[in-house]
C-alpha positions, 0 to 999 in steps of 0.5 A: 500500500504504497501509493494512493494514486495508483490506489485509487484508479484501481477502486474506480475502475471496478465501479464500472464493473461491480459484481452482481451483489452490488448492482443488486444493491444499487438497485435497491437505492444503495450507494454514496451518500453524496450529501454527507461527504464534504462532512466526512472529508473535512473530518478526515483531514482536521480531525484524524490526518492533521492531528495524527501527524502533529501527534507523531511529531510531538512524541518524535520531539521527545524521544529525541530529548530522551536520547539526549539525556540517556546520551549525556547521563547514561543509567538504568534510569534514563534507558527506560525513559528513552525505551519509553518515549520509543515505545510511546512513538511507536504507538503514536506513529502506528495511529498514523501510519495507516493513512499511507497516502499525500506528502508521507509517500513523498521523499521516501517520507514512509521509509525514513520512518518505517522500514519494514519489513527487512525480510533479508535482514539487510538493513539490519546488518547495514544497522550492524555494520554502521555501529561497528564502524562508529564513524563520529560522522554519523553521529547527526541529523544531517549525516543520518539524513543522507543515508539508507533508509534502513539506518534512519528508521525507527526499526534501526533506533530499536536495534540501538536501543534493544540489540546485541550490545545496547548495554553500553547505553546504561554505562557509557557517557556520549557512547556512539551507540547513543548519539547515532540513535539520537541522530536517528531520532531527531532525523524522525522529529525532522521528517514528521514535521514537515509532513504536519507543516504540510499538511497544516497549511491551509492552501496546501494539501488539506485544501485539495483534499477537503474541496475536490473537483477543479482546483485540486491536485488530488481528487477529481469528484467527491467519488474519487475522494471518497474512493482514496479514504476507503482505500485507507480502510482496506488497505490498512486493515489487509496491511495490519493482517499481511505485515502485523501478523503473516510476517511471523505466524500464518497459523501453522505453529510449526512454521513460526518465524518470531524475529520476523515480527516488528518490534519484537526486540522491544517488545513493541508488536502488539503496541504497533498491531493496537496502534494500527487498529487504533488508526483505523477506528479513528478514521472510520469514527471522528470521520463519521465515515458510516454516514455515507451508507444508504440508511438501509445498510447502516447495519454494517457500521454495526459489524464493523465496530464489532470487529474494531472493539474485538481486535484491539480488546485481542491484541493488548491481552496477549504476551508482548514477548512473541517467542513466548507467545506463539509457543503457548497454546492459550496466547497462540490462540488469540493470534489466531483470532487477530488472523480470523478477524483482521480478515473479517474486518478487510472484507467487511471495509471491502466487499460489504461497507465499499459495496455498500457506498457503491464503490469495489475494491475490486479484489477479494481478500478470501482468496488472498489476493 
């Protein structure tokens, strides 16, 4: 889920070829609200997109603070603020993270942030390779800036922070280790205010995507708009499903693969998978974007919420320590309710709620495509 654009196109081509229960419902009188969606676009972008981003920045701001200080006075103390504030940025950056469309996907803007997932392990040993090296160069914002997004991201500041050798953060004053990590952060802090910047100013891209139509650079119509924010829906619940668990579990417990799972050094994963699924009930609730269902489907925003409450109850009572968690049949179990229901919910965003307003995302999850 990379780029909305492409996104879109694809969500609006299928509206000319809707399978055969949709042309049912549109035959019924379902379909887009029309009425309700400058409403819901306002909302997006005000309530959810600008807040979120400001809200990332902010957590950002203090996890480079925290690395400072961990920096200039090293102990066990000032380790767990700053394993803290990266936790507590991980969890504000997860809220956000679904809403993978505008300047975010500009300037490799996502990956400088996230970069996952490294499924050769190369970026780690690029991580690895740096921190051995322990160029004093490296140790910016300005030198972290110009290098792979592998050394930049927040999955390199939670090697620093958790990897083989992080001891030496408790106990050695201004250790490499620590200043490239705070470099690291800082650089997060730089990126992810320029995404709120742009998104804050008004005749920027807030205004192209509250106001469709002629003068904006992003949607078309109303349809298309709408179109962009049910791709966020479906795409961010398939990519909670693909990325958060398939990773590492498919259900097959003899077939697990724990060091795959983001975060799992800092025990970060189910604060991501929570984060993501937080995301999502945002957009679709202070959105209000059931308010573009026919009044004759709005039982579907029912099961939609179901299925949100259901996932994020799941995720916080399972053991934060995926080894452990995976190799105990009770935990192993609540995994596999996340599978079962994050495919429920990508399907009800999909083919039921996406039919519903008269749009298709134009693939089935049933069979995994």
């Amino acid at each position: 889920m990379r780029h909305w654009k492409s996104l879109a196109v694809c969500l609006l081509l299928s509206v000319s070829a809707l399978p055969a229960h949709a042309e049912d419902a549109k035959a019924n009188g379902a379909g887009l609200n029309e009425a309700a969606v400058p409403a819901v676009l306002q909302k997006a972008v005000d309530d959810v997109i600008r807040p979120g981003y400001r809200a990332m920045h902010n957590s950002a701001s203090k996890l480079t603070v925290a690395m400072k200080a961990l920096c200039a006075a090293p102990s066990a103390t000032t380790l767990a603020s700053a394993k803290s504030a990266f936790g507590d940025t991980v969890k504000s950056w997860s809220h956000i993270e679904i809403v993978d469309t505008g300047p975010i996907i500009e300037k490799n803007r996502f990956e400088h942030i996230l970069f996952y997932p490294d499924r050769k392990g190369v970026g780690l040993k690029q991580v690895q390779a740096l921190i051995a090296k322990a160029d004093e160069h490296d140790t910016t914002v300005e030198a972290v800036a110009g290098k792979s997004v592998a050394l930049m991201s927040l999955t390199a500041l939670e090697y620093v922070l958790d990897g083989n050798g992080s001891d030496v953060l408790s106990t050695e004053k201004q250790s490499f280790r620590c200043r490239y990590g705070a470099a690291v952060a800082g650089n997060i802090e730089k990126t992810t205010k320029e995404i709120a910047d742009e998104w804050d100013a008004p005749d920027g891209v807030q205004k192209s995507w509250k106001f469709p139509g002629n003068a904006s650079s992003d949607f078309m119509d109303n349809k298309e708009a709408v179109t962009a924010l049910l791709g966020i829906l479906v795409h961010g619940a398939a990519t909670v499903r693909d990325q958060r668990l398939e990773t590492f579990y498919k259900g097959d417990a003899a077939a697990t693969r724990p060091k795959m799972a983001i975060y799992w050094r800092s025990a970060n994963t189910w604060t991501s998978f929570a984060g993501n699924i937080e995301g999502l009930k945002t957009l679709w609730e202070k959105a209000d974007m059931a308010s573009l269902l026919p009044a004759d489907k709005r039982d579907i925003a029912g099961k939609i919420d179901k299925l949100l409450a259901e996932l994020a109850t799941t995720a916080t009572a399972i053991n934060p320590d995926i080894e452990a968690a995976i190799g105990n049949d009770a935990e192993r179990a609540k995994i596999d309710k996340l599978l079962s229901v994050s495919r429920d919910l990508a399907t009800g965003f999909s083919d039921e709620y996406g039919v519903a307003i008269g749009l298709s995302a134009g693939f089935s999850f049933a069979d995994g495509d």
